[in-house]
Structure formats: C-alpha cells, structure tokens
N, C-alpha and C positions, 0 to 999 in steps of 0.2 A: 504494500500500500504506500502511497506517497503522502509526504508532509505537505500539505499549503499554506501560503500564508495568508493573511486579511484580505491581499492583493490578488488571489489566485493562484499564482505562481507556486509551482512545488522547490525544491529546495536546489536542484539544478538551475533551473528558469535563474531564480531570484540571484544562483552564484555569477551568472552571465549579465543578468541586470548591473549588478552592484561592481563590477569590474570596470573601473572606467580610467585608469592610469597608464592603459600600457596598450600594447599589441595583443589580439584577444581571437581567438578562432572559437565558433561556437558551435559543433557539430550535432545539428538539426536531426534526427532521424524522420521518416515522413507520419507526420500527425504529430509531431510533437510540439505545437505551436509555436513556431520561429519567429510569426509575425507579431506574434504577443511578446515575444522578449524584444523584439526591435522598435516597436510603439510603447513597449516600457520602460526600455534604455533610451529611448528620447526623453521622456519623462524626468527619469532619474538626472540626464545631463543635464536636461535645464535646471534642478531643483537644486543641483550642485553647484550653477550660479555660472554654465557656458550659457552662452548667449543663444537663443534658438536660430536664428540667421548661419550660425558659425556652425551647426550638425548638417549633416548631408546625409541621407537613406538613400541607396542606388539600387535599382533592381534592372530589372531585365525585361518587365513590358509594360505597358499605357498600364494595363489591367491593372497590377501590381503594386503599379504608384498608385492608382487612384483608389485601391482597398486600402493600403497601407496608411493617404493621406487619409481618408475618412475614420481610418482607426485610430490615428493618431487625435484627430480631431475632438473624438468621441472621451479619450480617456485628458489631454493635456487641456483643450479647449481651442479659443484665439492664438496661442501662443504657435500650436501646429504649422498656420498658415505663412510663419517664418523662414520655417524647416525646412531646406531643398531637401524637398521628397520628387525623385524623378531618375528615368533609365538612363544608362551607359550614354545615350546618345542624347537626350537631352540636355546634360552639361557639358557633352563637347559643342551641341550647339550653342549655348551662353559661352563657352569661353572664346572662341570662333567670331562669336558675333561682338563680343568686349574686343578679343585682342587679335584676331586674326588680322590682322592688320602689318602683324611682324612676319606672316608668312607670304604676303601679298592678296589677301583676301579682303576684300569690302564688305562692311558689315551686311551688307542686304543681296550677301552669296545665295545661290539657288541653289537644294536639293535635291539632285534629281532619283526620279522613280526607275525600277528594273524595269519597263518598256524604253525610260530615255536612255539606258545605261547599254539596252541591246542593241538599240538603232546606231548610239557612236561607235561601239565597238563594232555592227556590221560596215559602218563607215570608215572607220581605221582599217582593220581587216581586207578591205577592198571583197565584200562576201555579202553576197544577200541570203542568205541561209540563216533563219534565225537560230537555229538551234543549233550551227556552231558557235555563233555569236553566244549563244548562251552557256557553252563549254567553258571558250575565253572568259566569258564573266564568272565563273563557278572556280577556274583556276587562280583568277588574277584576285578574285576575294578572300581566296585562301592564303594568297601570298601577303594579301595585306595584314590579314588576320597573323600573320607571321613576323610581322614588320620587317617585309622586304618589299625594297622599292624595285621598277625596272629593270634598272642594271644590276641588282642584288639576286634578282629573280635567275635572268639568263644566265649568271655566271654559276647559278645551281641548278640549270638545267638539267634533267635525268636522260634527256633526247630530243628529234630537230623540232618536234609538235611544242616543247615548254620551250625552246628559245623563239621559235615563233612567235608563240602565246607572248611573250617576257617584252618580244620587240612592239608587237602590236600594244601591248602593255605603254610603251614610253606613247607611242603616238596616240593612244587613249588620252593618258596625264596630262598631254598637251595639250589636248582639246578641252579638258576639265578647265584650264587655267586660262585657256583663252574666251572661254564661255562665262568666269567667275562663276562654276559651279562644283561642286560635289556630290561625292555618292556614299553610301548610307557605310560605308565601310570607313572613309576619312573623316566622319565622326570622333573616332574614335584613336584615327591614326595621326590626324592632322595637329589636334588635341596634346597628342605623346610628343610632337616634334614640337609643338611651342614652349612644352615645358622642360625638356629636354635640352633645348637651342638658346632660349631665352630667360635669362636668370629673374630679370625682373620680372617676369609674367611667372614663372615658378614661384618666387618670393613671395607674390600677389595670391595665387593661390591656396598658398600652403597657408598664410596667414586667414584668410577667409574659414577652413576648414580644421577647426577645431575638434573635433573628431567624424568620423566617417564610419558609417556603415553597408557593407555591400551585402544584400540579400542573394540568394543562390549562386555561392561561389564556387562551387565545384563549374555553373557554366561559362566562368569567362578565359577568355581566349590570353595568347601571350601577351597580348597590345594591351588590353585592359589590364591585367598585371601589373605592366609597367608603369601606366598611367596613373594608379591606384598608390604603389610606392613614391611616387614622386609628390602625388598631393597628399602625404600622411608624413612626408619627411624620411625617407630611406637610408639617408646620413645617418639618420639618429634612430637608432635602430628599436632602441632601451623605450625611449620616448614618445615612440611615433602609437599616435591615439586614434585607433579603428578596430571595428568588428567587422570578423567574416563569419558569415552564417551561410552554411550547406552541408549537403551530405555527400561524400562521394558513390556512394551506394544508389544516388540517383542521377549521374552524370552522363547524359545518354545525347549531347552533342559534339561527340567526337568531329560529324560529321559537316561541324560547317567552326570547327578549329578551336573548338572547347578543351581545354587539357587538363588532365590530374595532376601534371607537374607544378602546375599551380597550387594547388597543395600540400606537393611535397617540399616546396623553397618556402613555404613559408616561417614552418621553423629553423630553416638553416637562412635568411636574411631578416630574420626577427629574430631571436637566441631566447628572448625572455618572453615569448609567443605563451599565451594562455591557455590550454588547450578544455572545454567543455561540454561536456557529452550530454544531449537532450534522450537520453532512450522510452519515456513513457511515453505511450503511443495515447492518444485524444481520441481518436477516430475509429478503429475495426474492433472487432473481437479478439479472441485469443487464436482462435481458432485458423484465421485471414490471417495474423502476424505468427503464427508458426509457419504456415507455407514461406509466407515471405523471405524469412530470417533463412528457413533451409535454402530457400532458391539460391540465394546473393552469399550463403555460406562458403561455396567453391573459390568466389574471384580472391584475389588478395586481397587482404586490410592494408589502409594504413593508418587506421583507429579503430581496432575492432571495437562492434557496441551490437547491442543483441535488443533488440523494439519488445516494450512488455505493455499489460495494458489490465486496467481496472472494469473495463466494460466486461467482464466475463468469457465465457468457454462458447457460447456463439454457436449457430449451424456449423457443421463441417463444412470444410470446400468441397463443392459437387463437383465431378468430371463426368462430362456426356461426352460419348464417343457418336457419329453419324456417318451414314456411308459415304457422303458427299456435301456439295456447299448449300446445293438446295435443301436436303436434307437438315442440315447442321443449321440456317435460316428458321424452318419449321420447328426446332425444338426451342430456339431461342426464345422463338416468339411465341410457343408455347408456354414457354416459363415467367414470362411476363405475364400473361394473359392467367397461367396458373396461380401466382404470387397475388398478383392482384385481387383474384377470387377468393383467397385464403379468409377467416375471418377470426375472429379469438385468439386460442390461446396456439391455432398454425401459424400465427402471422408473426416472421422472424423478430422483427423490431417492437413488439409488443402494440403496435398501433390497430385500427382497427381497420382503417382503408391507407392503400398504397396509391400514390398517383405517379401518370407518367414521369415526373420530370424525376421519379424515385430513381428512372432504371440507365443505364448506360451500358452500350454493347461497346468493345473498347479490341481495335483489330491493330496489326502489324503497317498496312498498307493502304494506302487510299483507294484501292480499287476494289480493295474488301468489299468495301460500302455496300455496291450497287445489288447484290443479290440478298442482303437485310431490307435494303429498304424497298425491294419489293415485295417480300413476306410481310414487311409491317405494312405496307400498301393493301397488301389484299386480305390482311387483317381489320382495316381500316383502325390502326393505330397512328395516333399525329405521329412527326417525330422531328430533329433538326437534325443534320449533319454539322458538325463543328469545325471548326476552320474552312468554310467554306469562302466563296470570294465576297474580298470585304470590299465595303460601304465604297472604300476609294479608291478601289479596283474597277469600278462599274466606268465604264467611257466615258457617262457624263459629266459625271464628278470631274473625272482626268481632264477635259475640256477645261470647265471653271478654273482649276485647279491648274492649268495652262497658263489662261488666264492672269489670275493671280501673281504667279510667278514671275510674269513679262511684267508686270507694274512694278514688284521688289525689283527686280535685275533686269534692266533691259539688254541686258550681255549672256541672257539666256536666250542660243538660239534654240534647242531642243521646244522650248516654249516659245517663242517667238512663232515658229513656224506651225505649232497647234494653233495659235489664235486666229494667225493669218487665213488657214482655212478653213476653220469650223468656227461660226457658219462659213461659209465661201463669200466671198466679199469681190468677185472678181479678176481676183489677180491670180494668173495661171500656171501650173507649174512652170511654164518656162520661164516667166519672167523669174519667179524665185528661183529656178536654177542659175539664170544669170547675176541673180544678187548675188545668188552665193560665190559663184566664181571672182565677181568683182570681190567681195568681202575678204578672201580667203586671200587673192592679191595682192589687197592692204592690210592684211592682217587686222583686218575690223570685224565686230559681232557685224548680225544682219541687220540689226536696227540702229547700228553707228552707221552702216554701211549707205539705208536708205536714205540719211539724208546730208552726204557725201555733194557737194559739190559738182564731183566728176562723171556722177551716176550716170549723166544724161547722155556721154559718151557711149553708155552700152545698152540701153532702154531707151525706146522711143519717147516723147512728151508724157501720152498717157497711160503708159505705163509707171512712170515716174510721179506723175499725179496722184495715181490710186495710192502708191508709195508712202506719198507725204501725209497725204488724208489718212492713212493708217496711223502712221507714226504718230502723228499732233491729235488723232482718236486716243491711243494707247495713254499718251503722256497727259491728256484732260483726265484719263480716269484714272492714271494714277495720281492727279492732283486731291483727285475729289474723294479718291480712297484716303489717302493718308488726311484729308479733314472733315471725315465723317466720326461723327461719335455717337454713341448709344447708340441702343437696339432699335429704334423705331428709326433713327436713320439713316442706319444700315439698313436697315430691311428696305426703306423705299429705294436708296440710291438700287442695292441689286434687285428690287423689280425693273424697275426704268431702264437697267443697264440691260438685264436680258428681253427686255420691250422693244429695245434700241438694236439688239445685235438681230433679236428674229428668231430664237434661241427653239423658242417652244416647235414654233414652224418648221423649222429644223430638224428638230426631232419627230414630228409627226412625215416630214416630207420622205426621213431616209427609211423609214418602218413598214414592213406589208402591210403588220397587225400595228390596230389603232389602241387594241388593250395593251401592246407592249412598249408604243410608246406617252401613252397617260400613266404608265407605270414609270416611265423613264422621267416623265417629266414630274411626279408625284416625288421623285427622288430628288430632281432640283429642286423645287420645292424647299423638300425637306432642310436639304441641306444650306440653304440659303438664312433659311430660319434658324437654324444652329449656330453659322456662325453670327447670325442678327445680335443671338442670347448675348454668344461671347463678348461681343462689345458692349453688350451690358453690364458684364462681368457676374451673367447667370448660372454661368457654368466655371467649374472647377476645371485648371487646364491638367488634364494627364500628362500631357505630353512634356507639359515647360517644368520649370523651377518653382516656383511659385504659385499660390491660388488665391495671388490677390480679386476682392473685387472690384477694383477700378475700373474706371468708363475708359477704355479704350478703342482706337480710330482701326476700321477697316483691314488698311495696311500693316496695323501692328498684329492684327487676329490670323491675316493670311500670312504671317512670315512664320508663324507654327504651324500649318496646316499640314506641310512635307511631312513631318514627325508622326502623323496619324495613324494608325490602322484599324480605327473605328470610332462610329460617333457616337455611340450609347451601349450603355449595357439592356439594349430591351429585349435581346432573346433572354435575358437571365430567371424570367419570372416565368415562361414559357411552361406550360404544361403538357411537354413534351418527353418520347425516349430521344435522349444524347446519343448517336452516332460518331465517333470520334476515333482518332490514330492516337497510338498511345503515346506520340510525344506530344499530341495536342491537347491531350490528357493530363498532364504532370501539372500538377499545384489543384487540382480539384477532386470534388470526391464527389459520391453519390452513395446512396443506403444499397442497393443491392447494384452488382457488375457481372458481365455477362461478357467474359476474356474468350474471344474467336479467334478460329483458325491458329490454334495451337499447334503447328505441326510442323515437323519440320523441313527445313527447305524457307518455310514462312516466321515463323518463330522458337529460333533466330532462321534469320535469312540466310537464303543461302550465304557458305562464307567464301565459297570458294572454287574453283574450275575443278580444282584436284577430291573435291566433296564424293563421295560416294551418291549411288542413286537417292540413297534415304537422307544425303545429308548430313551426317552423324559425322565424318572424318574421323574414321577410328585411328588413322595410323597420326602420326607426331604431327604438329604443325607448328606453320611458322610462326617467328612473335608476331608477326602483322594478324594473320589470320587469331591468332590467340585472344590481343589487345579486340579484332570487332566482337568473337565471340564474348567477351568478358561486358564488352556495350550491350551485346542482344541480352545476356541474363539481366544486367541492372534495367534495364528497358521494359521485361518478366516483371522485375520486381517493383517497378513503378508502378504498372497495371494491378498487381495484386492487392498492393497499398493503397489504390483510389476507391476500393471495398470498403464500407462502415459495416455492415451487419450480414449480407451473402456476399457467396464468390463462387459461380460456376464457371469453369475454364472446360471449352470444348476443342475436338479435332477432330476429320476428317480420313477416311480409310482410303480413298481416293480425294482427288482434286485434280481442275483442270490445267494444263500447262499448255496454253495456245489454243490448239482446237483439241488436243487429245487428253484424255484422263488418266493419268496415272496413280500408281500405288502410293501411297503413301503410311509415314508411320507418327505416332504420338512427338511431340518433343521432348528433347532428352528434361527439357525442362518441367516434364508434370512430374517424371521419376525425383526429378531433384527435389520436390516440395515436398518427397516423403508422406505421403496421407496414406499410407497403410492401414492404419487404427480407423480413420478418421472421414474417409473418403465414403459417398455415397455415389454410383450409379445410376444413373436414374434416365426415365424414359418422361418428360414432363409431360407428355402430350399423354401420356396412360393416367396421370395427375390428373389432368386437367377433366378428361373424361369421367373420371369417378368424380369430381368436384361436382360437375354437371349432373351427372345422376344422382348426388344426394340432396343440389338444390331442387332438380326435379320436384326429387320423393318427399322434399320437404314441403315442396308447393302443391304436391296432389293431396298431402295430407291434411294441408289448410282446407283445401276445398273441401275436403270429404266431411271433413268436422265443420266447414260453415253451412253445409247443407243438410248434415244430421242436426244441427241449432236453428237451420232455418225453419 
C-alpha cells in the first residue's frame, strides 16, 4: 500500500516534488502520474520564491501543453499563466523570433509545412516524383535530428543515394534562406546553433530559465539534448536546475531519431543526477500490469522498476485467437457489443453501463484500421479513427494559411505562389514561371521580384499590371492585418477579405459535390472564427509560450498558426470506439482495450529480410535488428498499459500478405506476458449469444407474469 500525503502524492511523487536544487531524473512508469509531479513541482518552485516566468514545462505536443497548462492552472491558479508551458518547438520558435537575428533570420521567418518542404526538395532535386522527394525529406530530417549539416551529412555518407540526398540537402538550405523560411526540424536545430554560437543569447537564456522541466524524455532526439544542456547550464554541472521525466520502457520513437542515449549521458554529464523511480501504477489492474512488467522484462534496464498497483487482481488478460482478419474484426466487435450488455456484478469496472468512448481497439499499423471499421460499420457502432488528417491538413485551411504567411514574410515564395492562385486571379502559369526565372536571376523572393523595376523587360504591360495589383493587394492586407484587434474585428476584416478574394465560389466552383464543398466551406468558416476568439485572447494558445489574455492584432494570431496540429479538442467528449496505432496511443488510456493483430511478422514487424517465414528469427541477430526488436516489445508494452480495467490481445492463424493468405503464428510477445495461470480463451460472440438469450428469457418472462396479472 502506498503512503499519501494531504496533497495526494505518495511518498515517491512528493521525493521528486520537493527536489529542487540540482539535476533530477524522474522515472515515470506508465500511470504513474508524471503530470501531477510536474504541475506540482511548478507549484512547489514558485512557493520556494523562483519566479513563475523563470520555470519552463517542455513537452512534446499542443495536447500536452494544453493539459499540463490547464493542470497547472487548476492547482497554482493566475500564477500558471506565467509558466512557459509549451513543446520543443515552440520555444525554438520565441527564441528565433527574439534572436534569430544572429543567424540571419527576421523575426517574421515562415514555417513551412511537409507539402512546402516536398515541392522544394522536388525543386532542388531537379525530380517531380513526390515520393522520392519524400525519401530526401525522411533522410535529410534524420540528419538534422543528428545535428548534421550538408557537408557533415555527405562526408558520412554510407553510398552514392546519401551523398546525393546530403548534396540536394545544401541546395534545399539555400533555398530555406533565400525564402526566410524554415522547417519544422530547424526549430529545434536553429535554436542549438544560436546558443551554441552566440554567448550572449546563451547568457540570455540560461538567465531566463531558472529551472526547466522536460516531460517525456526518453522521446527527445540528440538536438534536443543539446539544447536542453545549454539552457540549464552544462558548465555547471552540480548546479544546473531541471527535471527529466520519462520512462525508457516507453521509448518507441527510434524511428524519427529518438535515442536512449539520452538517458544514458545523463548521469555521466550531470555526476550528482537525482535518480526517482515512480512505480505505483494509477491506472490498470494487477492483473494488465503483470502482463506488462513480463513483456518489457526481456529488453535491458537501465533503471530496472517493476509497475504495482492498488486497484486490485482485475479480469485476466483475454487472448482470442481467429482464423483470419475478418474473423478477428467479428470477435472484436463482438466483445464490445458483449461488455457493453454485461450488467451487475459481470461488468468489469463495477459500473452499470459501459459507453463507446469506454472501448479502444489499438493495432501495429495504419492499414489495420480499415477491416475494424467495417465490422463496426455493419454493427452500426459510431467510432473515430485517431490520428486521422488534421484540421490543417484539409486544403482549405493550407490556402488561408498560404495566405497568412505571405503577409508575415513576403520572402515566402512557397506561399507567395499559393495565394497567387487560389482563387486564380488571372495571372498564368507562364507568367509566374517567368517571374520566377527573373527572380532567381537577381536573387530576389517573387514578391521582391514583382515589383523590380526591370520586370517589364521580360513581361508584357499587362502582365506586369496584374503583378502590381497583386502585390499592393497583398501589402493592404497585411496593413490591415497587423491593425486589426479583437475578435469582432477580426472576424469582419476575414469575412470581407474572403468576400473580396471569391473564396467561397471557389470552393463550390472546383467540387462535383455541392455537400463536399458546404462542408469545405463550413471548415473556413470555422476556422476563421477560431482565430477571430484568439484575438480576443479567448482561447489559450497551445502552441506558444504563454496564455496570456490580451487583445491581440490578426498578424500577431497568424505568426503561430505554422505551430498547429489542431484547433480543438472536440473529438474528446465523443461517444465513440477509439481506432488508433499504438504510437498514437501513448499518453492515453481507456477502461477496456482490444490489442489486434498480435502476430507476428505485425507485432513486432517484420524485423528483417533474413526473418524466417513466421518471423521469429530464431538464429543470432544483429545489434540493429536487436535494438528495432527491443522498440517493437516496448511498443507491446505501451499498448498493454493504455488498459485500466480489460485487456484482450488477439491474433490471426492466417493473414493477408498482398493478395494471398498466409500462415501465420501468435507473437512471440503473448508467450512473453506469461498468462498461464491467468489467461482466459474465449469465443465473445458465444458470450454475447447467451447474453441475448437470457435477456430474451428474461423478457418473455415479464410478459408471461404481466399477463397472468392482467
């Protein structure tokens, strides 16, 4: 049993709380509320008499900050709203926007999105193919996440494909800097060279950040590392004042440059590193955190900690076996359908009714998906897929958001060239292919370019006309952006502006369906009105530093917009089944899960060419092949963790591979979880049918007695 105190906190929590002198590792296990010791070590530093300005909480998404800011709010109050609570990337943006200045950046640089980032790179490249373009950007992300530049990259080429990549690489960077813009990686890298290069802007910040907290540190990359030591004082080893909070046991972003080394330097460039082990589990049963603790028992520690829990011994973990995917669908969604019919003293959580938004089916891969959700279809079960495309994925948005951008940076061509033709305004490809040529000539953006003196040289009159008319269009609304304030004048300037460009018409013009474009425009709309709030200062910004509420102008609303990946949390109240890939999965939970396509080859993924038919790799492997399997078990154990009260993990005795079916076998990973004692079999859909025949017989048996009473 655990000690608590007034405050909640058991007597771990409260030793990580009250730790505030030194360098401090806090290792989280999953449920063991992390975010409660980090909204209460904010607490604790202010009451200690640091200023709330000078704490910084960094996490890893919008989401995160904005649970974190709102928990903070709830327990400190007003003082919260001081706090940089905000991701990796939103204080490279504030520092960037303060001091980039020493790198050659102007404060109102543009972020560009993964469609601008494939278009330059197919432009560098000399390649219209986007999906090698998007190879080059998958490698050239990883190198940055490396902190290797161009020439750092090719001179570590492995073969002619990475010095390729490394070269197109330098003629990317170029255009980055002739554009004044960035990409979502130089956040973070840009950031590490100011403070690294630049003493005073180091000084500046290290002084600001009186102590620092990183929220899931097993996920940051080598860059972040660096970045991390230099604003906490890495000189000063003894002194330097930050918490790391994570587990390595759920470290399952190898795959876009997340590293465990990052936790092993910690005590060897911090000596007097705190080390505190969270193991009581908040969330599952015993029963869910025994499978767990066996799965993740094989990889190496380098904190061994064992997750324990007061909620009780719990249902067993079920294992359903099914002959195939359809198959393995229909039990799923028989198990739902069964759970939910439960009623008394069958119903796991001791509740009386279960609702959708209870259940989450949680698979390996995104293409899992589509054969759930049509058993939940013809169950007529709602349901959402999660991580599906977000809010500022949609084209329209990306338009606006074009938009926008050309009014911060007019040295964004990638944006320049959206506005220019959506809507279409006349001016034809050729001509902007000839701007571009001239532009490229003088080394000018395209909107320095159009209104060039010389232009007329290579553009007839009126093509040079539509030119100007653009341009002196562009720079009126960026007047009138940047001296708009409040919500009610924002919101008229952007109807009038999309009245003025034709916006709506547009949208109905390029659509067959007149429902898909009222839904398109039901979107701008929306999001129009969103940012209207924000100039109100109605909304809490996730993405920035700060949640001040000030009346803020247009253009100060749209220079955070890049940073987004969604405008609300309204699926969250949804009464729906959760669809989700289990890294979209990590940091949430649900009362009952429903772990598919257990099998191997799928989980873990294949590892390898040299894989045996089943997948299994019985003979040695290498350390590469070792290090993904050791990611696919903690990845297991993620899934198994996001269980409060059930856990069914099923698999498949075939599956399809293309068009043909093949054999298949369990993952080695149900054998790992050791449920010998513990495990139940089960067929839910034989459940579910005796469910139905006792409500039957308990409905004929009403009738019979209200008609012997009648």
């Amino acid at each position: 049993m655990s000690t608590s105190s007034p405050s909640g906190l058991n007597l771990a929590q409260q030793e990580a709380v009250n730790f505030m002198h030194g360098p401090c590792l806090v290792l989280a296990g999953a449920g063991s509320g992390k975010t409660r010791v980090i909204t209460h070590k904010i607490g604790r530093l202010i009451q200690s008499g640091l200023e709330p300005r000078r704490i910084a909480a960094i996490t890893f998404t919008n989401k995160a900050a904005a649970e974190m800011r709102e928990r903070a709010k709830g327990l400190i109050g007003k003082a919260a709203k001081e706090v940089v609570i905000c991701t990796f990337h939103a204080l490279g943006v504030r520092m960037m926007r303060e001091d980039g200045e020493a790198l050659g950046l102007k404060p109102q640089f543009s972020i560009l999105d993964s469609d601008d980032v494939t278009s330059i790179l197919k432009d560098a490249g000399g390649s219209t193919d986007a999906a090698t373009a998007r190879q080059w950007q998958w490698t050239i992300s990883r190198w940055k996440n490396m902190g290797l530049n161009a020439e750092q990259a090719e001179a570590q080429a492995a073969d002619d494909n990475e010095r390729i990549t490394a070269r197109i690489m330098a003629r990317y960077e170029e255009r980055l800097t002739a554009y004044q813009s960035v990409d979502f990686d130089d956040l973070i890298g840009l950031p590490l060279k100011l403070l690294q290069n630049h003493e005073h802007v180091r000084a500046k910040w290290q002084g600001l950040m009186g102590h620092v907290l990183v929220d899931e540190y097993q996920d940051t990359n080598a860059t972040q590392y660096e970045v991390l030591k230099l604003l906490v004082g890495a000189n000063n080893a003894k002194g330097a004042r930050f918490t790391a909070v994570g587990d390595d046991d759920q470290s399952i972003y190898g795959w876009r440059g997340a590293t465990l080394d990052n936790l092993k330097k910690l005590p060897v460039d911090f000596p007097d590193l705190k080390v505190i082990k969270l193991e009581q589990n908040y969330r599952s049963t015993s029963a869910i955190l025994r499978a767990a603790n066996n799965v993740i028992g094989p990889n190496p520690k380098l904190y061994p900690k064992n997750l324990w829990s007061d909620l009780g011994e719990g249902e067993p973990v079920r294992v359903v076996d099914a002959d195939n995917e359809e198959h393995e669908a229909e039990r799923t969604v028989a198990r739902i359908q069964s759970l939910r019919a439960g009623t008394g003293a069958t119903a796991s959580d001791g509740s009386q009714h279960k609702e959708f938004r209870d259940f989450a089916i949680l698979y390996r891969a995104n293409h899992q998906a589509r054969i759930f959700e049509r058993a939940l279809r013809k169950a007529q079960i709602p349901y959402k897929v999660s991580g599906g495309t977000s809010f500022f994925d949609r084209a329209e948005i990306k338009d606006l958001c074009g938009w926008f951008r050309l009014w911060i940076n007019n040295d964004d061509d990638p944006a320049f060239l959206r506005a220019v033709t959506t809507p279409k305004r006349g001016i034809g490809h050729q001509t902007l292919q000839q701007l571009g040529t001239f532009a490229s000539q003088y080394k000018l953006s395209l909107f320095e370019a159009l209104f060039s003196p010389s232009l007329g040289s290579v553009l007839n009159t009126r093509a040079v006309g539509s030119l100007h008319e653009f341009g002196r269009y562009v720079n009126d609304l960026e007047f009138r952006a940047r001296h708009t304030n409040g919500a009610e004048d924002a919101r008229a300037f952007l109807a009038d502006w999309l009245k003025d460009i034709g916006y709506e018409k547009h949208l109905y013009d390029g659509e067959d369906s007149e429902k898909l474009a009222a839904s398109r425009w039901t979107n701008v709309m929306e999001f129009c009105d969103w940012m209207a709030q924000r100039c109100g200062g109605q909304i809490d910004d996730a993405a920035g530093v700060s949640t001040s509420s000030e009346i803020k102008s247009l253009l100060e609303v749209a220079q955070t917009v890049s940073l987004l990946s969604t405008i609300s949390e309204r699926e969250k109240d949804q009464n729906v089944v959760t669809l989700s890939t289990l890294h979209a999965a990590k940091g949430l939970e649900w009362p009952h899960v429903m772990l598919v396509g257990v099998t191997e080859g799928l989980l873990p993924f294949k590892l390898g060419d040299d894989d045996n038919p089943s997948g299994r790799a019985d003979g040695p492997m290498s350390e590469g092949l070792l290090q993904r399997l050791q990611e696919e078990r903690r990845l297991m154990y993620v899934g198994i963790t996001r269980a409060q009260r059930s856990l069914a993990v099923s698999w498949t005795r075939r599956r399809k591979k293309g068009r043909d079916m093949i054999a298949a076998q369990p993952s080695r990973f149900i054998a790992e979880m050791a449920l010998d004692k513990n495990t139940i079999k089960e067929d839910p859909r034989e459940k579910l049918k005796a469910l139905r025949a006792e409500f039957a017989q308990k409905a004929l048996d009403a009738a019979t007695a209200a008609a012997e009473h009648g």
